[in-house]
ZADRENZA-905679 format. One record per residue (C-alpha): chain; y negated, z, x negated; residue in one letter. Coordinates in Angstrom, 2 decimals, padded with zeros to 5 digits. Layout:
BEGIN
[node "A",[Y,Z,X],"a"],
...
END
This chain:
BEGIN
[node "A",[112.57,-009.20,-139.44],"x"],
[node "A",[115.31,-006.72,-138.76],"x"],
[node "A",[118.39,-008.43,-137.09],"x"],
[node "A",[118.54,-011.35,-140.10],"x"],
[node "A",[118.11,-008.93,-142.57],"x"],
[node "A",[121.01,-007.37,-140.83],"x"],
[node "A",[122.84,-010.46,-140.41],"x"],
[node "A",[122.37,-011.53,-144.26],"x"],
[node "A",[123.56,-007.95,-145.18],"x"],
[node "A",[126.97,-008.42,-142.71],"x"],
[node "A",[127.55,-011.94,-144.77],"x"],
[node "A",[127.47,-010.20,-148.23],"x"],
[node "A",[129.81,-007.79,-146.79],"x"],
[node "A",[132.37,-010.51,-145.48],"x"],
[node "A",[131.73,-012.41,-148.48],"x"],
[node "A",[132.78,-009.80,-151.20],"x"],
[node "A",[136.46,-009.33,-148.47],"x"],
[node "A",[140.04,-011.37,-149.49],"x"],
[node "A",[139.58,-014.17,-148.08],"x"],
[node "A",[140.58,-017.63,-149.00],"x"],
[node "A",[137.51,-019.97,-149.90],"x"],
[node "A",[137.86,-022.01,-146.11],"x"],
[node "A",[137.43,-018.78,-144.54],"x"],
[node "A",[134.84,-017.11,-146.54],"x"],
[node "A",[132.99,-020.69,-145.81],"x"],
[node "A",[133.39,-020.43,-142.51],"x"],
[node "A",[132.13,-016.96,-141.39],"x"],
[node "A",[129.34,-017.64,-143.78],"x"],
[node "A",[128.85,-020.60,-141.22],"x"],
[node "A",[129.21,-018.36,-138.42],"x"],
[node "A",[126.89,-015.76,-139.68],"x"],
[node "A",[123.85,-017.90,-140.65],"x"],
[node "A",[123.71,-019.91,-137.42],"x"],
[node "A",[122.12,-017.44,-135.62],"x"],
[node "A",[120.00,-016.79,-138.62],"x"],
[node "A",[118.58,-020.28,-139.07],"x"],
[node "A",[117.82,-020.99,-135.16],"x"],
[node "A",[116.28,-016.96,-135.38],"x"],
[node "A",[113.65,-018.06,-137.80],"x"],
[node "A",[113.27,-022.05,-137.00],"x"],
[node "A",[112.54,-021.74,-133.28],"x"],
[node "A",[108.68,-021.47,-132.97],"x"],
[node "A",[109.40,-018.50,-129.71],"x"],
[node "A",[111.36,-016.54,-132.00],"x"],
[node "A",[109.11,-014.53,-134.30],"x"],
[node "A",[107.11,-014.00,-131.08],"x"],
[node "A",[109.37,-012.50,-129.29],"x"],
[node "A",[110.83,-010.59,-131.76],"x"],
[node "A",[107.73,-009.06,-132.85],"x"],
[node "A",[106.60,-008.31,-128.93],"x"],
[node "A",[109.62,-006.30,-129.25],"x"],
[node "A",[109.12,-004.27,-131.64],"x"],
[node "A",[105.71,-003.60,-130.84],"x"],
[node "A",[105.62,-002.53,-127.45],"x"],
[node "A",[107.13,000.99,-126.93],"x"],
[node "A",[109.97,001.49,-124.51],"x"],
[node "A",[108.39,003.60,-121.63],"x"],
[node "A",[111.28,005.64,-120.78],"x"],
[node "A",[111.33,006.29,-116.79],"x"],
[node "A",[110.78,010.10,-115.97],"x"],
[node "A",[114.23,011.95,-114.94],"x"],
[node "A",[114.81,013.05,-111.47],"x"],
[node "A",[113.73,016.27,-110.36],"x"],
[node "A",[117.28,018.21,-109.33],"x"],
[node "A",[117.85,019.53,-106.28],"x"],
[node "A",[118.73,023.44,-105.58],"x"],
[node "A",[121.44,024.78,-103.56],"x"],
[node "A",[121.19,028.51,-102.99],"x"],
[node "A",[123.91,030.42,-101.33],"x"],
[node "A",[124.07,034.22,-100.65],"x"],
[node "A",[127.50,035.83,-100.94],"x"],
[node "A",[130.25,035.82,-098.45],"x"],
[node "A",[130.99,038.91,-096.52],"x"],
[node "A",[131.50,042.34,-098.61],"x"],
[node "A",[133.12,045.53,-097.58],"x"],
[node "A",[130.00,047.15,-097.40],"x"],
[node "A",[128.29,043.92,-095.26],"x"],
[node "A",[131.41,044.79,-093.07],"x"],
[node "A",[130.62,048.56,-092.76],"x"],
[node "A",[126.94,047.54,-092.46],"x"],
[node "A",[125.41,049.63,-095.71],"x"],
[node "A",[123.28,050.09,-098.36],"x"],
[node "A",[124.96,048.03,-101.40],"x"],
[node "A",[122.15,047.74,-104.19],"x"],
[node "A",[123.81,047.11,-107.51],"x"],
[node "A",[127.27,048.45,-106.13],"x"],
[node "A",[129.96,046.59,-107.38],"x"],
[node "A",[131.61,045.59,-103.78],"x"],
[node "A",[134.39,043.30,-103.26],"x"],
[node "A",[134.16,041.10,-100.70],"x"],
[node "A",[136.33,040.83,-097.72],"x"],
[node "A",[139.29,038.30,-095.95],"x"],
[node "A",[136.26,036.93,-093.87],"x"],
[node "A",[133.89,036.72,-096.79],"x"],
[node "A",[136.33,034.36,-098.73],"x"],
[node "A",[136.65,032.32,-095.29],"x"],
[node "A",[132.73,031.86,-095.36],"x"],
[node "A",[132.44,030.92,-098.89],"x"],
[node "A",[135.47,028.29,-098.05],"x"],
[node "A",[132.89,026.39,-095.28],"x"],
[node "A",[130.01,027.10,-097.05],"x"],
[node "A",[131.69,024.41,-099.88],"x"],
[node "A",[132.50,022.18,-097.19],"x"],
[node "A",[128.85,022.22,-096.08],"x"],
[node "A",[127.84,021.64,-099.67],"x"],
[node "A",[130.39,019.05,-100.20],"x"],
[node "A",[129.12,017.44,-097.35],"x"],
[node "A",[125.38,017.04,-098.22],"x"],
[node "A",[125.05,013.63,-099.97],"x"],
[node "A",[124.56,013.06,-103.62],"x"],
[node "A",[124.75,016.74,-104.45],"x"],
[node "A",[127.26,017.05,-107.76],"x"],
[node "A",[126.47,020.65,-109.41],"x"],
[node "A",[125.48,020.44,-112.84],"x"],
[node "A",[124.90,024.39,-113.15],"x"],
[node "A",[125.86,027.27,-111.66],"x"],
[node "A",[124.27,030.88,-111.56],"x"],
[node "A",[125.42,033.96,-110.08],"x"],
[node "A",[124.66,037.45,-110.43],"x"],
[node "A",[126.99,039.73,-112.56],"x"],
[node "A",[128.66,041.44,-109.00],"x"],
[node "A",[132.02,040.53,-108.16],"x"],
[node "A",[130.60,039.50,-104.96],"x"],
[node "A",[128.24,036.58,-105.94],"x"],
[node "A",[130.85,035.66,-108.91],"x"],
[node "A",[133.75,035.42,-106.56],"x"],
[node "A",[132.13,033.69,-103.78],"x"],
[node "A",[130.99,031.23,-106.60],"x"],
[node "A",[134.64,030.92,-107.77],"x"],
[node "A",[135.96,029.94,-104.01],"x"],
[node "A",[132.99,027.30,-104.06],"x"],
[node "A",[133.78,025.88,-107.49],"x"],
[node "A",[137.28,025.64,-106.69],"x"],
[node "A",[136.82,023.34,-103.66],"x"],
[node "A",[134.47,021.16,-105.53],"x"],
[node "A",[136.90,020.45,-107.97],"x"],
[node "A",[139.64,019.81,-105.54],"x"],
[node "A",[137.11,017.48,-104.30],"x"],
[node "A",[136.73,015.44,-107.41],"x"],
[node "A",[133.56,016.89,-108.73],"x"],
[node "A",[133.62,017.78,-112.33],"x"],
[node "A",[133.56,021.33,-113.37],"x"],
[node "A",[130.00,023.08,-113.88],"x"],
[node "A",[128.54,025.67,-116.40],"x"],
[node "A",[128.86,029.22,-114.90],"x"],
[node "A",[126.18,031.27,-116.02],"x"],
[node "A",[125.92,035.07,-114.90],"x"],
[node "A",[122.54,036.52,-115.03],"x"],
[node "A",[121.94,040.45,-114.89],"x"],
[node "A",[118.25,039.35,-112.89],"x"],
[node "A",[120.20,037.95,-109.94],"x"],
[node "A",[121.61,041.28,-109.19],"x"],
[node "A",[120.75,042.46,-105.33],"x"],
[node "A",[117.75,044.71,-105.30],"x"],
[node "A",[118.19,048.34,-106.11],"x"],
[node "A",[118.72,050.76,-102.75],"x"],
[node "A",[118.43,053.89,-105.42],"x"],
[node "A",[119.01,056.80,-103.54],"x"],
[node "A",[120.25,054.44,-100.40],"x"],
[node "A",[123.04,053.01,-101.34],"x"],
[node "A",[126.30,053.85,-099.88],"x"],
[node "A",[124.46,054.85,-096.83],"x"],
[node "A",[125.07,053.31,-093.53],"x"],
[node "A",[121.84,051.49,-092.50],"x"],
[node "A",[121.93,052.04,-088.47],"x"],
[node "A",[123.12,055.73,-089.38],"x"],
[node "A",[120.64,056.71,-092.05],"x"],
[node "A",[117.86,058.04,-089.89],"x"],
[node "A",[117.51,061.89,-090.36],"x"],
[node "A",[119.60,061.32,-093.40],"x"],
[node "A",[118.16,063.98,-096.47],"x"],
[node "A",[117.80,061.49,-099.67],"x"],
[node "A",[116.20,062.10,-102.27],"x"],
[node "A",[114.82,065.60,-101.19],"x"],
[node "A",[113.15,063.83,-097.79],"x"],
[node "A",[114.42,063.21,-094.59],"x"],
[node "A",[114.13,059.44,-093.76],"x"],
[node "A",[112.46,058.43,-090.54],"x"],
[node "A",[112.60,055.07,-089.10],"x"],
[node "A",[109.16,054.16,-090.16],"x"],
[node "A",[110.02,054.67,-094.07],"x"],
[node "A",[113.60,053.02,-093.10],"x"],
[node "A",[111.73,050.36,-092.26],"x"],
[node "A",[109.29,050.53,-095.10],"x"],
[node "A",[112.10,050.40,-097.87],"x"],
[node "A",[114.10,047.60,-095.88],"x"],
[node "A",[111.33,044.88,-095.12],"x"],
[node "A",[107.43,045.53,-097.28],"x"],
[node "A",[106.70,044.74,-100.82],"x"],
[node "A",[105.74,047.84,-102.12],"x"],
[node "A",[108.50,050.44,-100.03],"x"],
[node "A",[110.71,051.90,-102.87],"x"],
[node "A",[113.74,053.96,-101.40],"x"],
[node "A",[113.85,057.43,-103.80],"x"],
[node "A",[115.19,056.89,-106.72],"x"],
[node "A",[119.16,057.16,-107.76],"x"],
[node "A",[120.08,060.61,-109.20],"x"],
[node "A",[122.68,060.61,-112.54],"x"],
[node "A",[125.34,062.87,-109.84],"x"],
[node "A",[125.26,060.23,-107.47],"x"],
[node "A",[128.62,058.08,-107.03],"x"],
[node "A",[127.28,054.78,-107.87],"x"],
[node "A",[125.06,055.33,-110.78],"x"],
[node "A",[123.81,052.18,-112.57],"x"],
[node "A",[123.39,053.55,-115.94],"x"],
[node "A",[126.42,055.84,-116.24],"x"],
[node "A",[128.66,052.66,-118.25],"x"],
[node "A",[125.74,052.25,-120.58],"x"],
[node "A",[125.12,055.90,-121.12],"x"],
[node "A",[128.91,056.95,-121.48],"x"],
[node "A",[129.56,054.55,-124.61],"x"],
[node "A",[126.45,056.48,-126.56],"x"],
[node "A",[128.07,059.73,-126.44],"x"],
[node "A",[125.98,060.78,-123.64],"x"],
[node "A",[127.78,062.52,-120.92],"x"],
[node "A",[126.66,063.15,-117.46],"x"],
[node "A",[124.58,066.34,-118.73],"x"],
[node "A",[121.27,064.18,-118.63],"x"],
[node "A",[119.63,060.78,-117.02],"x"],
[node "A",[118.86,059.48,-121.02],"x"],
[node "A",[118.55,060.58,-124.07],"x"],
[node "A",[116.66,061.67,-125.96],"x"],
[node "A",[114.56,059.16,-128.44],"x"],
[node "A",[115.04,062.20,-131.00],"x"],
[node "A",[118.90,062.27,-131.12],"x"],
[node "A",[121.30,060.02,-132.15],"x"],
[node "A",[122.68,058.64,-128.61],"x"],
[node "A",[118.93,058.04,-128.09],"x"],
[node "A",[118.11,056.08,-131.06],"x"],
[node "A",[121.50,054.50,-130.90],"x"],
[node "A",[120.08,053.16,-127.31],"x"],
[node "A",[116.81,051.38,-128.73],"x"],
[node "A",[118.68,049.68,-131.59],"x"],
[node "A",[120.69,048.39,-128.61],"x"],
[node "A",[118.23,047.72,-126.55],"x"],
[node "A",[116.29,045.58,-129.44],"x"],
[node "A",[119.44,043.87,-130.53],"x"],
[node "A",[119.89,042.95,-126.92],"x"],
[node "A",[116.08,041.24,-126.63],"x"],
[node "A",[116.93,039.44,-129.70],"x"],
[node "A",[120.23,038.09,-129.04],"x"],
[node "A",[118.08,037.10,-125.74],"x"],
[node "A",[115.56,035.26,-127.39],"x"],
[node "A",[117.92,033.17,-129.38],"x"],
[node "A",[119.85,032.31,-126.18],"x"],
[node "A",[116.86,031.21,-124.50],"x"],
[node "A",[115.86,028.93,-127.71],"x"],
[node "A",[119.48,027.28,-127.51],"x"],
[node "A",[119.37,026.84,-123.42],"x"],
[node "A",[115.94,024.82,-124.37],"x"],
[node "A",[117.44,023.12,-127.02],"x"],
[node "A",[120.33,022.05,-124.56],"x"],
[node "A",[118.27,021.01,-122.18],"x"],
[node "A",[116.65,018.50,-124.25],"x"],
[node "A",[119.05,017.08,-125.85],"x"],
[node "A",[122.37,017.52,-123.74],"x"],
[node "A",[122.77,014.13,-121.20],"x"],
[node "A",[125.71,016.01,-119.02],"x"],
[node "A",[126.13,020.15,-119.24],"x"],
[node "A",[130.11,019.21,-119.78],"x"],
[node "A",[129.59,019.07,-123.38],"x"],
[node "A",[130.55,022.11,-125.62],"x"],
[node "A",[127.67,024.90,-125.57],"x"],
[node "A",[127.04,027.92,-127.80],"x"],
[node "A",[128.24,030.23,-125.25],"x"],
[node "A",[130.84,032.55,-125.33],"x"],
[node "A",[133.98,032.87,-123.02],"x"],
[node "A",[136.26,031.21,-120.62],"x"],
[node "A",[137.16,030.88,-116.94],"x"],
[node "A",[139.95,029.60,-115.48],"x"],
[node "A",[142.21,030.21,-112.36],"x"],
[node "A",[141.31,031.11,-108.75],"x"],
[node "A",[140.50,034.28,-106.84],"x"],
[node "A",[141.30,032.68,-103.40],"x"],
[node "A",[145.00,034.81,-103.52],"x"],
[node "A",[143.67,037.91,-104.44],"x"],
[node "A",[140.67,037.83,-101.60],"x"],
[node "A",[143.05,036.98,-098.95],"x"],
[node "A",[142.19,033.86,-097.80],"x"],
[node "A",[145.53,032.32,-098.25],"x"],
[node "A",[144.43,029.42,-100.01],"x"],
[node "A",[146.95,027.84,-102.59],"x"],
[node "A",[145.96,027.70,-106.08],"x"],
[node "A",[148.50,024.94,-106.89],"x"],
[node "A",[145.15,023.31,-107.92],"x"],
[node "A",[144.07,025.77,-110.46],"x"],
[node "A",[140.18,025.59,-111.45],"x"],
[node "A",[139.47,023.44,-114.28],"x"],
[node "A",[138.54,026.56,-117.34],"x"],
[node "A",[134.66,026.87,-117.18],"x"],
[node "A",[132.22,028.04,-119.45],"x"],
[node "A",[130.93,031.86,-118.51],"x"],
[node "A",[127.73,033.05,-119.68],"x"],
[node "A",[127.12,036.74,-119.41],"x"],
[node "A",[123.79,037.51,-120.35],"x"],
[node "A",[123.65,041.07,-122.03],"x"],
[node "A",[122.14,044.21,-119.97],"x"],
[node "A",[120.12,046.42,-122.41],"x"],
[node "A",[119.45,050.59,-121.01],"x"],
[node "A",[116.41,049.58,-120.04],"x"],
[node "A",[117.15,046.79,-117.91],"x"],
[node "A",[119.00,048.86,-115.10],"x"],
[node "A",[116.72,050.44,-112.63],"x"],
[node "A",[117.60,053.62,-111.01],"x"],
[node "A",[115.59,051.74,-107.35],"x"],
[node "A",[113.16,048.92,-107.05],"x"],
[node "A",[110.75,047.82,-104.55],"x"],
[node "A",[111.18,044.23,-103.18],"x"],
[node "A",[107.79,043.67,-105.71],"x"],
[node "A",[110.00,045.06,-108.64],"x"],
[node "A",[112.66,042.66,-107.54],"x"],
[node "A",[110.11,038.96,-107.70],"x"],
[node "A",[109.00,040.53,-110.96],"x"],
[node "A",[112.14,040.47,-112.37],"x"],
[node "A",[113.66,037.20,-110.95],"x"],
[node "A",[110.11,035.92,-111.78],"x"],
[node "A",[110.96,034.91,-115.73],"x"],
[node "A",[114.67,033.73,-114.77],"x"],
[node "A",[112.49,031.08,-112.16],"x"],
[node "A",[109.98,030.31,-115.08],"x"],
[node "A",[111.69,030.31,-118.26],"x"],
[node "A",[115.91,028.93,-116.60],"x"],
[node "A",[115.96,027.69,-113.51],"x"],
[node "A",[113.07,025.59,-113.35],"x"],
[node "A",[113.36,023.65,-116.47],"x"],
[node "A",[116.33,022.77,-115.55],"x"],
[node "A",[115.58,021.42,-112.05],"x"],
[node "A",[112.47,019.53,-113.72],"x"],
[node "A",[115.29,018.23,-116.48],"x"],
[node "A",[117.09,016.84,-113.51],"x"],
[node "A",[120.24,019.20,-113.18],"x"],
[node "A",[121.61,020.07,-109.75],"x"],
[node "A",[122.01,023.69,-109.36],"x"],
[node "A",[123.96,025.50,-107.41],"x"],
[node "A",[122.94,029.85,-107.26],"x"],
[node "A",[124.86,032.24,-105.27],"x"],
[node "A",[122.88,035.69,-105.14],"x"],
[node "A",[122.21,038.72,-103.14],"x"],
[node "A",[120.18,038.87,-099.79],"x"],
[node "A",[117.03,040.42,-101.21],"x"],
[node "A",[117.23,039.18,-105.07],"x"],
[node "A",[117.30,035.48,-103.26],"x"],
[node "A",[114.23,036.44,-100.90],"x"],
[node "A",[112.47,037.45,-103.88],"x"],
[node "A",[113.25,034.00,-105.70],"x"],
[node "A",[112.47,032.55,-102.58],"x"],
[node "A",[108.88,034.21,-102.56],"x"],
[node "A",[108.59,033.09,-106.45],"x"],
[node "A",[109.20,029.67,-105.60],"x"],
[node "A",[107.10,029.03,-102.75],"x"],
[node "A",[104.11,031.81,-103.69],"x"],
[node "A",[104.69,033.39,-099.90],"x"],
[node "A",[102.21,036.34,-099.05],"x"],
[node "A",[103.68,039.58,-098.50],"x"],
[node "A",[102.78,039.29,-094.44],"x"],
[node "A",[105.75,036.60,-094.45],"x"],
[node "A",[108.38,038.85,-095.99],"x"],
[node "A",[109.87,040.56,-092.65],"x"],
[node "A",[110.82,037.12,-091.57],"x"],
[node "A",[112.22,036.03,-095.15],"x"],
[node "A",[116.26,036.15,-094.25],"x"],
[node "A",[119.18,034.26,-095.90],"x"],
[node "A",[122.84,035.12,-094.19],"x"],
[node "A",[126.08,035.23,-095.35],"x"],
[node "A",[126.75,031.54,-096.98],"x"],
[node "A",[124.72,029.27,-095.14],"x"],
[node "A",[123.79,027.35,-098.14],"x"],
[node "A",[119.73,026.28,-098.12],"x"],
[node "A",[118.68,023.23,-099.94],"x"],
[node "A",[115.74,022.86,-101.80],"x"],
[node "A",[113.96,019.37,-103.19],"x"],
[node "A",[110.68,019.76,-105.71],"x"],
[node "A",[108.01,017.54,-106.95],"x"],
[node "A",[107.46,017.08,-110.38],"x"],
[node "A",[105.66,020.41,-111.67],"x"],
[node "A",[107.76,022.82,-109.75],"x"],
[node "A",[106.20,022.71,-105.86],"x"],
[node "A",[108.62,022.73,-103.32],"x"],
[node "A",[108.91,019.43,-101.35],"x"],
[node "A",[109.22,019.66,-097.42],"x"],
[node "A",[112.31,018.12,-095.94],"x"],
[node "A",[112.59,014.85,-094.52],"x"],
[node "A",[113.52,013.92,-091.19],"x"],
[node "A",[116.77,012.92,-092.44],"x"],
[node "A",[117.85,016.05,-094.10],"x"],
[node "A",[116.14,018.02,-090.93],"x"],
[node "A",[119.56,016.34,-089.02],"x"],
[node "A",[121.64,017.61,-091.30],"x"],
[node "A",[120.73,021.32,-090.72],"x"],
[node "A",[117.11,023.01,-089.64],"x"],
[node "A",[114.48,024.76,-091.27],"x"],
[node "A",[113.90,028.41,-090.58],"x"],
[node "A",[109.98,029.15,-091.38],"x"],
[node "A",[108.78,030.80,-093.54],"x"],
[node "A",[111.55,028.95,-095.71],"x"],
[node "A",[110.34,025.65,-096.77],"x"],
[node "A",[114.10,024.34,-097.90],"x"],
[node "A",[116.74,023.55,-094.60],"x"],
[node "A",[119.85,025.47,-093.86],"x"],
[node "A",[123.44,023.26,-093.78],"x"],
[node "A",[125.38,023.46,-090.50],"x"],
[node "A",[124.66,023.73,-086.51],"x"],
[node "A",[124.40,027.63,-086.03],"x"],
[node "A",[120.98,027.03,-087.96],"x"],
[node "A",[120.09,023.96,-085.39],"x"],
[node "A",[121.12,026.19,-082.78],"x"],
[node "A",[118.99,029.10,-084.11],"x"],
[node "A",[115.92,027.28,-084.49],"x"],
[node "A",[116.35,025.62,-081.12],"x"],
[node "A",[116.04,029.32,-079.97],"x"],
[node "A",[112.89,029.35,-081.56],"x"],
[node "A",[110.67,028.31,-079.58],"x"],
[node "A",[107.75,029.63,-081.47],"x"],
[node "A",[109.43,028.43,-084.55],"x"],
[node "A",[107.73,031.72,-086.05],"x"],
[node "A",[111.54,032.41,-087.84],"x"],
[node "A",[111.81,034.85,-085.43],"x"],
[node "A",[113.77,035.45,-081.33],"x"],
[node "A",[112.78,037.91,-079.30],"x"],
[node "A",[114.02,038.44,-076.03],"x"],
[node "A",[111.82,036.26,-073.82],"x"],
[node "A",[113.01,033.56,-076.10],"x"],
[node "A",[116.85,034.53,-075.52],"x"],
[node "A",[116.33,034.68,-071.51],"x"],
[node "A",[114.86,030.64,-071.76],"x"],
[node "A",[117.62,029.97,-073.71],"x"],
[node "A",[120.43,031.44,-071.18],"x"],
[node "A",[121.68,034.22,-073.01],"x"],
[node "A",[120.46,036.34,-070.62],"x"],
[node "A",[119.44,036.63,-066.65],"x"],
[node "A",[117.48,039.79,-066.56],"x"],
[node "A",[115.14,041.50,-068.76],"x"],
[node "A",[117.81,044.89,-068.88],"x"],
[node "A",[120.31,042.52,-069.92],"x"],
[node "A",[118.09,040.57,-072.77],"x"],
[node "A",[117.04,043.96,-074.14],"x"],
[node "A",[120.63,044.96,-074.47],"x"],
[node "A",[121.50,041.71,-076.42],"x"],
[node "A",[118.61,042.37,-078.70],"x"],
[node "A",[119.87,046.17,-079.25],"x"],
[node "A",[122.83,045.01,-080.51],"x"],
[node "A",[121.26,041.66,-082.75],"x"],
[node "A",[118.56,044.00,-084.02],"x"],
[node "A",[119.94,045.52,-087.20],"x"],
[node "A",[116.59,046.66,-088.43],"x"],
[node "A",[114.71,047.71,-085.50],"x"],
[node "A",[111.61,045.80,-085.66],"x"],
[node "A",[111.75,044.43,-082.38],"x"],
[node "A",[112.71,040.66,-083.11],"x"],
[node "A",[116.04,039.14,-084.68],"x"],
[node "A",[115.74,037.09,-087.72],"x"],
[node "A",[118.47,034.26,-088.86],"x"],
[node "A",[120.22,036.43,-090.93],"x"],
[node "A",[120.56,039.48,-087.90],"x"],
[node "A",[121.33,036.18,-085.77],"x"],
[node "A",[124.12,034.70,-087.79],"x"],
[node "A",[125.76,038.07,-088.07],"x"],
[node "A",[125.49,039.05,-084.40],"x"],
[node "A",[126.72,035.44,-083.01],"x"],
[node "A",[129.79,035.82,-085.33],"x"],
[node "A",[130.91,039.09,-083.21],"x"],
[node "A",[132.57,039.05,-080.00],"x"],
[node "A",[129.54,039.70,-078.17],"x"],
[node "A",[127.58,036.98,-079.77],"x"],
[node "A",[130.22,034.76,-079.24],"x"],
[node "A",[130.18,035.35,-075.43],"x"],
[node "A",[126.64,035.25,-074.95],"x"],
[node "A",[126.38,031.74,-076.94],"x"],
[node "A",[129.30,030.52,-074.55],"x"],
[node "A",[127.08,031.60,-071.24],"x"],
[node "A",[124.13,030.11,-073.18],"x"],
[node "A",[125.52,026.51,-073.52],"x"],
[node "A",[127.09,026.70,-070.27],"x"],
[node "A",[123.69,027.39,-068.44],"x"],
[node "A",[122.17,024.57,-070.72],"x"],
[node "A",[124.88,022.34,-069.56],"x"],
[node "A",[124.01,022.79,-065.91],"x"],
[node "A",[119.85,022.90,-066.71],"x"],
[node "A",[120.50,019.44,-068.17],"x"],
[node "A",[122.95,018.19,-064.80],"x"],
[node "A",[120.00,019.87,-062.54],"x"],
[node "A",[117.42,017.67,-064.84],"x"],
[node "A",[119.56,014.50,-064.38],"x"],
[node "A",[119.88,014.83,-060.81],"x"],
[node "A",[116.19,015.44,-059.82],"x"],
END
């Protein structure tokens, strides 16, 4: 038996310490009490033995819950173009949205971040910041921020920089665009804009090619020389140095029991951006210092353009081999990415076909919540949690806050879609001339409907704002009609 062979080893111990004979008699007393009625009772040896018999069956952990957040505002979201793997900043009323987009979060119940991801743009990182720093103000502890190069915003190649409502008839790439391949590039799987030339001003490659030796004379070099061999050893020493970080994040996810605890990451975080974006927040509560993980970009890894299918194959491992071992080790995790990186997560996640892609929209920091069954399927939301926001098909997760209840109250189809028969019997409009008007200035992509995103951003404006004013007034009077009759 274990415990009195424990018990007779602690009473050799106290025996062989100073003590005067009365007290060494004593806890001798003391210590073989327990030993005595251990192995005279007849229920003893039973239920000792039962014990050590039967295996502890440890209960499975919670699956964690997701939080995904696309940036707030940028200064190209505000000029309406083509961003891609620009580095943009965002703007005054970016910061704002990333403010209530933490309130939202902060508000949904039993939601503590454990982890953090964000794409290596300023844009995702900072709007991540601004969220981080009002959790912490709200007592939450301070969360692992990992940066990950596959979280990037698709590649616009030849596109970016371009206004989007302006860049029919535009010459790119040696074509001129028409509004069909506009609209091929923007919303199928397969459309890839032409591909981003080495003179243009926002070249991907050019601060991994400049470090080689290799000026702007050519796109990469060659394997022959020695910028171009120097580039594969880098490129190999960058897959390695990848592998080993992916053995240690599996390592930590086993063993860790809070992400708090030191990691084998490199580098430190501290302070707030709020000041510098303009949002005049005070940082006289400085962010606690977080761990930053910035995983390495190899030459190879930075497209020149991408299709929105070359964008789900690269988020693809991040969802397979990161994110969802962790949900399935029960972190929560909170990811703030790009509007087209996060609809091709989204696709990875819930296996959509590419027919549902057009209607596949995230806006500006509305955060959308995601719950999973064990093994990795997505679990609808409960009535519950349908109060707390809406759900926006083809999206299986709900969106935080009431301009998504009002949205998909428009919706009458709930196809995640409004068109204008659905704005006239809401109230936004009277006549047909007027509805097509409001949808000329909702539709940013010209496909004839408006989707949440082109909703969000359109009912922000002045016009939007208007309109929604006439459309709860007119529901107000529908519902005193109603009452009366």
């Amino acid at each position: 038996m274990r415990l009195p062979l424990l018990l007779l080893l602690a009473a050799a111990c106290a025996l062989r310490l100073p003590l005067s004979p009365q007290a060494r008699t004593a806890v001798a007393a003391s210590i073989a009490a327990p030993i005595a009625a251990l192995t005279l009772s007849p229920t003893a040896p039973l239920l000792l033995g039962r014990a050590l018999e039967e295996p502890r069956v440890a209960a499975p952990p919670r699956v964690g819950r997701l939080v995904v957040v696309r940036h707030g505002e940028s200064l190209w979201n505000e000029e309406n173009r083509f961003t891609g793997w620009a580095d943009v900043p965002l703007t005054s009323r970016g910061a704002e949205q990333a403010v209530r987009a933490a309130e939202l979060i902060l508000a949904e119940p039993s939601f503590k971040a454990d982890l953090v991801y964000t794409s290596q743009l300023s844009r995702s990182v900072d709007t991540a910041d601004i969220i981080l720093q009002r959790l912490c103000e709200a007592g939450q502890p301070a969360a692992p921020c990992l940066r990950r190069w596959r979280l990037n915003e698709r590649h616009y190649g030849a596109l970016a920089g371009l206004p989007k409502r302006a860049a029919v008839g535009e010459t790119v790439g040696g074509t001129v665009l028409d509004a069909a391949a506009l609209r091929r590039y923007r919303s199928s799987l397969d459309g890839t804009p032409p591909p981003m030339d080495i003179s243009h001003e926002h070249y991907t490659r050019r601060g991994l090619l400049e470090p080689l030796g290799n000026g702007p004379s050519s796109l990469f070099p060659w394997p022959g020389s020695g910028a171009g061999r120097l580039a594969v050893m880098a490129s190999r020493l960058t897959l390695r140095r990848r592998l080993w970080r992916r053995i240690l994040w599996r390592a930590w996810l086993l063993a860790s029991a809070r992400p708090r605890l030191q990691l084998p990451w490199r580098g430190r975080r501290g302070g707030s951006r709020l000041a510098a974006l303009g949002s005049g927040a005070s940082d006289a509560m400085p962010l606690p210092p977080l761990l930053v993980d910035d995983e390495p970009v190899s030459l190879l890894d930075v497209p020149l353009t991408e299709s929105l299918s070359d964008a789900c194959d690269r988020v693809d491992p991040f969802w397979r081999e990161e994110l969802r071992p962790a949900l399935m080790a029960g972190k929560d995790v909170l990811l703030v990415g790009h509007a087209n990186s996060l609809r091709a997560l989204l696709r990875t996640i819930q296996q959509l076909p590419a027919s549902d892609l057009p209607r596949l929209s995230l806006p500006n920091c509305v955060p959308l919540v995601y719950s999973f069954e064990r093994g990795g399927h997505v679990r609808p939301a409960a009535a519950a949690e349908r109060q707390r926001g809406a759900v926006v098909p083809p999206i299986q997760g709900f969106f935080l806050g009431e301009v998504a209840a009002e949205f998909s109250g428009i919706d009458a189809d709930a196809d995640g879609a409004v068109r204008s028969t659905e704005l006239q019997a809401a109230g936004f409009c009277d006549s047909s001339l007027e509805c097509e008007l409001l949808m000329d200035a909702a539709d940013d992509n010209r496909d004839g409907s408006v989707d949440f995103k082109e909703y969000v951003m359109w009912a922000a404006s002045q016009g939007g704002e208007a309109a929604r004013e006439r459309a709860r007034q007119t529901s107000k009077q529908r519902g005193a009609g109603a009452a009366v009759a």
